[in-house]
C-alpha positions, 0 to 999 in steps of 0.5 A, a space after each residue: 500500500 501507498 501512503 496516499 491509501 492511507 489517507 483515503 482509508 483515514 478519510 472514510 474511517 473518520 467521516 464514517 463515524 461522524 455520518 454515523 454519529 450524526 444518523 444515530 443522533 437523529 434516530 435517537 431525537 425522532 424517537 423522543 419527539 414521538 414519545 413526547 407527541 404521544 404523551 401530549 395528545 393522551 394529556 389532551 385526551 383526558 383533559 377534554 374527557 374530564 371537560 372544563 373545571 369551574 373553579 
């Protein structure tokens, strides 16, 4: 191998764990952003099943 190969592998190696990162980062965000929907709406549902409290 020449040394020229050496920075090609360097090159993939590290942007491929930083697109790496970067794809699990947003996967982990999207999940969250889902669970956070879905809780909301359930609060919503049950504050309109319970209607509105006159204080």
């Amino acid at each position: 191998m020449t040394g020229a190969n050496f920075g090609w592998i360097e090159l993939v190696f590290f942007y491929g764990i930083a697109v790496g990162i970067g794809v699990w980062q947003w996967l982990k965000m999207d999940r969250m952003l889902e669970k956070t929907r879905a809780e909301r709406a359930a609060k919503e549902a049950a504050d309109r099943k319970d209607g509105p409290t006159a204080d």
